[in-house]
C-alpha positions in Angstrom: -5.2 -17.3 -3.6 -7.7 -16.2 -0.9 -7.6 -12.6 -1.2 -10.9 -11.4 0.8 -13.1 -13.1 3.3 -16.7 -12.2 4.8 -18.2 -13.4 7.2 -18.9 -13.3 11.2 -16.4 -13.0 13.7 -16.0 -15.8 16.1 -13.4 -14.6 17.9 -11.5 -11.8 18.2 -8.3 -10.6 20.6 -4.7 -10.0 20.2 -3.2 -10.2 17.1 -6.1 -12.5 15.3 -9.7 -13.1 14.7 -11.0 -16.2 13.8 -13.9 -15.5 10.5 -17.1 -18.3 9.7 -17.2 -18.5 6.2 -19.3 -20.9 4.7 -19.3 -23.2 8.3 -15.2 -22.9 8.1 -13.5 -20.8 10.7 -10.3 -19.4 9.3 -7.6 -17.4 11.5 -6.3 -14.2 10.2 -3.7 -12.5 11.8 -4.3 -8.8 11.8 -2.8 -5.9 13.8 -4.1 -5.3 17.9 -6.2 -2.3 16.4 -8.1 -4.2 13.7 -8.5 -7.5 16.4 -10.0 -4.4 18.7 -12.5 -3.1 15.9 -14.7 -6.0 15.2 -17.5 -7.5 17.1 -17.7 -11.4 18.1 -21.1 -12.0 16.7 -20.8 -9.4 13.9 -20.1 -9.8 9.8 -16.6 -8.3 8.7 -14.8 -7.8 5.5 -11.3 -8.6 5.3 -8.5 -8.3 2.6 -6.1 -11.0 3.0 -2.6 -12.2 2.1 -2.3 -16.2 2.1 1.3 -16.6 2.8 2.4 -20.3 1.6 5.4 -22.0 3.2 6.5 -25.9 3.4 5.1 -26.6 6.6 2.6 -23.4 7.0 -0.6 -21.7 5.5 -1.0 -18.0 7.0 -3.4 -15.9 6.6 -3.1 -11.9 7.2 -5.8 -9.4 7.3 -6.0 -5.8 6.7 -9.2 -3.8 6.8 -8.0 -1.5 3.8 -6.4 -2.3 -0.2 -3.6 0.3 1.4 -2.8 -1.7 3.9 -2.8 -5.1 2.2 -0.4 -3.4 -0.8 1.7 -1.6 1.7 2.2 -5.0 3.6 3.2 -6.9 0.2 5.7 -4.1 -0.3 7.5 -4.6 3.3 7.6 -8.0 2.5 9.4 -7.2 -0.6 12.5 -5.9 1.8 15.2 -8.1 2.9 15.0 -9.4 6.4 11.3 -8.4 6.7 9.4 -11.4 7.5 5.1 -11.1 7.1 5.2 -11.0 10.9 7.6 -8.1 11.2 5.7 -6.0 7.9 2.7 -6.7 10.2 4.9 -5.3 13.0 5.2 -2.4 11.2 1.9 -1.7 10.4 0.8 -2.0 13.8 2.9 0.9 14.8 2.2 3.0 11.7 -0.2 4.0 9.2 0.0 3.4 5.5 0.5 7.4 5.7 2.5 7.3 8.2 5.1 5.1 6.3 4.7 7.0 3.3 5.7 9.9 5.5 8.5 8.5 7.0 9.9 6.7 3.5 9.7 10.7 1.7 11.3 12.0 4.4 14.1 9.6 4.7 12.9 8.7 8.2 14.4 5.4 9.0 14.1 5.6 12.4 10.3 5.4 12.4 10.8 2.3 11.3 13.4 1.4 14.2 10.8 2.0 16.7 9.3 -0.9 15.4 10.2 -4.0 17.6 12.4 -6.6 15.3 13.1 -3.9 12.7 17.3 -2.8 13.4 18.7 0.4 11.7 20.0 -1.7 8.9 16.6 -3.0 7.7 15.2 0.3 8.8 17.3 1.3 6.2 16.1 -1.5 3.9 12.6 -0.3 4.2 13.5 3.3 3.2 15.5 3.0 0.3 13.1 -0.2 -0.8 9.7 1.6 -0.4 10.9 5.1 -2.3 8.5 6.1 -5.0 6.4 2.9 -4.1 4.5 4.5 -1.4 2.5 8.0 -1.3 0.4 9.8 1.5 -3.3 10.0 0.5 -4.1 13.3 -0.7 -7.6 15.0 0.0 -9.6 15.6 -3.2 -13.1 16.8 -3.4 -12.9 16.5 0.7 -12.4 12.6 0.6 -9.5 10.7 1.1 -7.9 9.4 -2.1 -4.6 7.3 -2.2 -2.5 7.2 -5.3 -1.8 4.1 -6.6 1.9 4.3 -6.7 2.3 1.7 -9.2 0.5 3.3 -11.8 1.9 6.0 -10.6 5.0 4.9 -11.4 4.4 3.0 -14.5 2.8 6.3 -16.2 5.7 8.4 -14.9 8.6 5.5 -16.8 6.2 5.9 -19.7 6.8 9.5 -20.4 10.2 10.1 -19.8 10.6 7.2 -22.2 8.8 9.2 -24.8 10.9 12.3 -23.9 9.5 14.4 -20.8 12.5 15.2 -18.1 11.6 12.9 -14.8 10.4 15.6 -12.5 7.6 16.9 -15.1 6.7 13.4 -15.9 6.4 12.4 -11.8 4.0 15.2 -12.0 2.1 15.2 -14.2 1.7 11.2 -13.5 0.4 12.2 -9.5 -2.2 14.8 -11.4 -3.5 12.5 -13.8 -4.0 9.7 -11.0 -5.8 12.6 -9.1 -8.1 13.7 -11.7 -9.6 10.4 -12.7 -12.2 8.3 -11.4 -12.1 6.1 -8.7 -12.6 3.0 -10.7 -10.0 4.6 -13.6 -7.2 5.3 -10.9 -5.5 2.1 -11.5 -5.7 1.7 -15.5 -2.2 2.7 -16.8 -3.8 3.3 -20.1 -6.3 5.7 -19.2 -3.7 7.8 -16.8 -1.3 7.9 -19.3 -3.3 9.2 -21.8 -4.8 11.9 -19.1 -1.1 12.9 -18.2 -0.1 13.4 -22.2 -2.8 16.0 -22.7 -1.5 17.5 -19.0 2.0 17.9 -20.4 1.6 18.8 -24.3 4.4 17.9 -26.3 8.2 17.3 -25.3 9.4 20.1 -27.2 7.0 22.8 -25.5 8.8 21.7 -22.2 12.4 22.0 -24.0 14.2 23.9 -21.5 12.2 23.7 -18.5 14.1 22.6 -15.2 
């Protein structure tokens, strides 16, 4: 799996750039913005997804981990295609369709060119409680992992917390810890029980 490249931009326009590394130019397919951000001549840093077919070896860029996890969860959707989740993302920010999937926005999506109202749909109902917007935190931009997120929210209510408290106190723990902690279900989980007490002091609560 080729999940990074760096290296200088041959060529850049449209949808792609082509990358040297190591004497080997590889095309990536990224959106018009990130094809508009780099230099020909310049070194770049690009997170990839190497999507394997039968006949086909395609690689997609993204410039941020948001966008590369965001783009594996459209994929994830019925009748969404890596060229239509890149679609997507070219039309809206990882914040922008963490926006749209909280507020039940489907036709966000529907703007999109080759996304219809029924996979518009798809994308909403798929993508809740998978996707957050980044919340400001000590004035820098911090985006909360939603699968640990999620993993450490399942974990308490399994041990007895009602869901709201536990989704909670999951999104505080996450926000609290350090940057290279964020992602270790272990350590959040253990952050959010001391946030929460014990079940029985929340006995009661709605």
């Amino acid at each position: 799996m080729i999940s990074s490249l760096r290296g200088t931009v041959l060529v850049a326009g449209g949808t792609s750039i082509v990358v040297e590394v190591g004497g080997i130019g590889l095309s990536v397919s990224v959106t018009p913005e990130h094809a508009g951000s780099v230099r020909v001549g310049a070194e770049t840093q690009v997170n990839t997804a190497l999507i394997v077919r039968e006949d086909d070896l395609s690689l997609y860029g993204f410039r941020t981990i948001d966008e590369l996890e965001v783009f594996a969860l459209l994929r994830g959707v019925t009748g969404v295609g890596p060229k239509s989740a890149m679609g997507v993302l070219a039309a809206l920010s990882p914040d922008d369709i963490a926006r749209a999937v909280a507020e039940d926005n489907d036709s966000a999506f529907r703007k999109v060119s080759g996304i219809g109202p029924k996979t518009a749909k798809l994308i909403v109902l798929n993508l809740a409680g998978k996707v957050f917007v980044a919340t400001h935190q000590r004035g820098a931009i911090a985006s909360v992992p939603s699968s640990t997120t999620a993993s450490v929210s399942m974990a308490l209510q399994g041990l007895g917390w009602p869901e709201r408290l536990a989704q909670q106190a999951a999104e505080a723990a996450v926000q609290e810890a350090p940057a290279a902690d964020k992602s270790n279900t272990q350590l959040i989980l253990r952050r959010a029980l001391v946030l929460v007490g014990s079940p029985s002091s929340t006995a009661g609560t709605s």
